[in-house]
N, C-alpha and C positions, 0 to 999 in steps of 0.2 A: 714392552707396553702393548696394549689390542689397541687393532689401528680401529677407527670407529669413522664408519664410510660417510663421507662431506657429500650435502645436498645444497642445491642452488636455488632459486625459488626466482623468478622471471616473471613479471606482470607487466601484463602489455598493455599499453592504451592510453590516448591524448585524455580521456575524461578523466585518469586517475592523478595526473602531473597539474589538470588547473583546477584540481579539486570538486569539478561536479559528482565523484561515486568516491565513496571512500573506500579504500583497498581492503575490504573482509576477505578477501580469498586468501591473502599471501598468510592474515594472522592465524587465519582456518590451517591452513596448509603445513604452517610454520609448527603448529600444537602437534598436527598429526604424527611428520614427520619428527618430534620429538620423540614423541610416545611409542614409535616404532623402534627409536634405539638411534637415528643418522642426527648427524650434529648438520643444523643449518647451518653453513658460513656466511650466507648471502641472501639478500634480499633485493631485490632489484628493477625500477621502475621505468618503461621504457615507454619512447612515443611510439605512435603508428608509422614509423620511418626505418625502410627496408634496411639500409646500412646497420640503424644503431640497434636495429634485432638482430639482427647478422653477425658484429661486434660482440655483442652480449653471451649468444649463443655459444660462439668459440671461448671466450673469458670461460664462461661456464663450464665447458668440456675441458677445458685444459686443466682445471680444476676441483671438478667434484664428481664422485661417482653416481650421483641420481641427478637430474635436472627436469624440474617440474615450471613447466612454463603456464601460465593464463591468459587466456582472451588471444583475439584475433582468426577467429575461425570461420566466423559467419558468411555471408554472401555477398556482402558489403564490399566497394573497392578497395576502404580501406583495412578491410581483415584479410594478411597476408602473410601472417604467423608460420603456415606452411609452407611460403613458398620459399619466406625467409631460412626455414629452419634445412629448406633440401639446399640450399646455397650456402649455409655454412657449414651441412657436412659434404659439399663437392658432389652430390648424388642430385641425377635427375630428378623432374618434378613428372608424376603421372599419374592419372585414374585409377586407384584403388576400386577394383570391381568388388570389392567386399565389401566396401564402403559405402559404394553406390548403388548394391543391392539395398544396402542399411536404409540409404534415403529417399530411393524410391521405394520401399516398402511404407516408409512410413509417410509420405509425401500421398501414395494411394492410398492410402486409407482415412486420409484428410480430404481428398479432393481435389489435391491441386498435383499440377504437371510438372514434372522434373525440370525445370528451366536450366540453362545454362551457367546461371548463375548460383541455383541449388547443386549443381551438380561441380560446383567448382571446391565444394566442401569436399569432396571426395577425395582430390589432388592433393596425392602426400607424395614423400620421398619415395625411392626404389627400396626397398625390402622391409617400409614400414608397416608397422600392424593397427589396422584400425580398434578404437575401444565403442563399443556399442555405448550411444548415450540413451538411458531410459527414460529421460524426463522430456528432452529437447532434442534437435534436428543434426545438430554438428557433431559426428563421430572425434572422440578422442583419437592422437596418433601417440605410439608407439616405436620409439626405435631404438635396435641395438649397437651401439658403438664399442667395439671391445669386449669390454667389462663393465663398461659405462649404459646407461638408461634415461633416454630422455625421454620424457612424457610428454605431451601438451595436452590442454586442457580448456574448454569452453570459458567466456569468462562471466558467463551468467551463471551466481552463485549456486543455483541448486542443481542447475547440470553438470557445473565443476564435483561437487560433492558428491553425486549420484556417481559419475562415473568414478572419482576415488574407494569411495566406499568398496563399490561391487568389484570391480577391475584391478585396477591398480594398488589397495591396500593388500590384496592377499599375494600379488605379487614380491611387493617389497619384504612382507615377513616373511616369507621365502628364502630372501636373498642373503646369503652370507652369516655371521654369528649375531644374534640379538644381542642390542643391547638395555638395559636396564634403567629406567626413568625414576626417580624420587623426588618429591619435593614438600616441600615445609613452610608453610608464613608465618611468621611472630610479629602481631603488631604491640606496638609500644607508643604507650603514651605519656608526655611529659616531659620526652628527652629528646634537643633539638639534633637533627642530622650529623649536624660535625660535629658533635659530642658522641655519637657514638663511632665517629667511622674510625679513633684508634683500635677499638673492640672488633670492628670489622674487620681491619685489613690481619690482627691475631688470626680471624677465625679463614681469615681465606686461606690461608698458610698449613692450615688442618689437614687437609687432601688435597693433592693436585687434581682428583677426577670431581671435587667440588666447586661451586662459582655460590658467592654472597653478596646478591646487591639489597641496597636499601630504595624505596620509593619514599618518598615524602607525602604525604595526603592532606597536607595544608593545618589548618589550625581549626580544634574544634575544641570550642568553650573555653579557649582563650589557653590553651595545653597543645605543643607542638604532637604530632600524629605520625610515626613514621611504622611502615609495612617491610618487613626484612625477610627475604625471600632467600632460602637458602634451597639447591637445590644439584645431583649427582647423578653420574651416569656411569655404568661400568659393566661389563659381560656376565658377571654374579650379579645376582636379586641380589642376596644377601645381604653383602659387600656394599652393595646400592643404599639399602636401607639403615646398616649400621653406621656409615657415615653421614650423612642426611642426621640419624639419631642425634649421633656423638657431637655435630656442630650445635646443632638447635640444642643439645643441653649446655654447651660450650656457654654460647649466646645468652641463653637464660642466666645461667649461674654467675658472667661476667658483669649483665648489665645489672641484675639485682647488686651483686656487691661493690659496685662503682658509684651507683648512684642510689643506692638505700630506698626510701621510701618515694622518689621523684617519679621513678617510673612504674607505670599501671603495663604489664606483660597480659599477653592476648593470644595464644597460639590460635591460627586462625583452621589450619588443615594439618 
């Protein structure tokens, strides 16, 4: 079987645990990282508290091959994402001159003076690589463990994004054998959930490199509304897209002749 390389996904930050910011970066993160071919295992919400980043970071490394961290880079006392992240691979903490060129360039051409506390952004691990942020002031870090890639990344959305885009996405499709993303919606209307989940759990049994869940969308016009997302990944396009096919006709064909005229079918993608 192709081993299909496990990513982590680490969010950091007290605002996102008492729900003042809602976490878009991880679902941003989570799609991309699909669509590149690495299977997310993990999603993971952490406070501004040096141990349980610490914690997290090792979990993650002992675990997956790419680890993509957010937030905690800023100037702030409590963004310490770096310092945390040189403590749990055992590697000193130091001034990244590449880094610090990055932010006093961009620091002088604002007007304002390198403080100490600007320049505390710069402090990554020993032999990490800074990522040029375009939009914002906190360089991405970079580092290699192994075989293993951990990234971190600013946790203001469009800095995160900026630097993924440009940096870090052409690196990952680089890495190792693609793999291949397909996916399919059928909604269905008329037919409540547990009526259809004997048909579902048929159709998971289709392919192992396939996953079929069902969403609910509540009730409209007095007719249950369920969204069935079927969706495969595998080292062949091909192979990707012919099972993805052959379920969604599975699907179609089972529930029309189970339930005859009850259900209104809706391929949505």
């Amino acid at each position: 079987m192709d081993y299909k390389a496990k990513a982590y996904i680490l969010s950091i930050g007290n605002e996102l645990l008492i729900g003042r910011v809602t976490n878009t970066n991880a679902s941003w993160l989570a799609q991309k990282l699909t669509l590149l071919g690495y299977c997310v295992e993990r999603i993971v919400v952490v406070p501004d508290n040096m141990d349980d980043i610490v914690e997290e970071f090792q979990k993650a490394l002992a675990r997956a091959d790419i680890v993509i961290s957010t937030g905690g880079l800023g100037p702030t006392p409590d963004d310490i994402t770096n310092i945390a992240l040189a403590k749990a691979l055992g590697r000193e903490l130091e001034t990244n001159q590449e880094a610090l060129e990055m932010l006093r360039e961009r620091y002088t051409k604002r007007g304002y003076p390198l403080t100490p506390e600007r320049e505390k952004m710069a402090k990554m691990p020993v032999g990490a690589k800074p990522l040029p942020n375009p939009v914002g002031s906190a360089p991405g870090i970079l580092v290699e463990v192994d075989t293993r890639l951990v990234i971190v990344l600013p946790g203001v959305p469009a800095e995160m994004e900026a630097i993924f885009t440009e940096h870090v996405e052409p690196i990952l499709r680089s890495r190792g054998k693609p793999y291949f993303y397909r996916e399919k919606i059928i909604r269905i209307k008329g037919v409540p959930e547990a009526d259809l989940t004997p048909i579902l759990r048929r159709a998971l049994k289709i392919d192992e490199k396939a996953y079929v869940k069902s969403h609910p969308r509540g009730i409209e016009r007095s007719a249950p509304l369920v969204d069935v997302h079927v969706y495969a990944s595998s080292s062949n396009e091909e192979e990707t897209r012919t099972i993805v096919e052959k379920i969604e006709q599975f699907l179609v064909e089972e529930i029309k002749k189970t339930f005859e005229q009850k259900a209104d079918i809706t391929p949505l993608s």
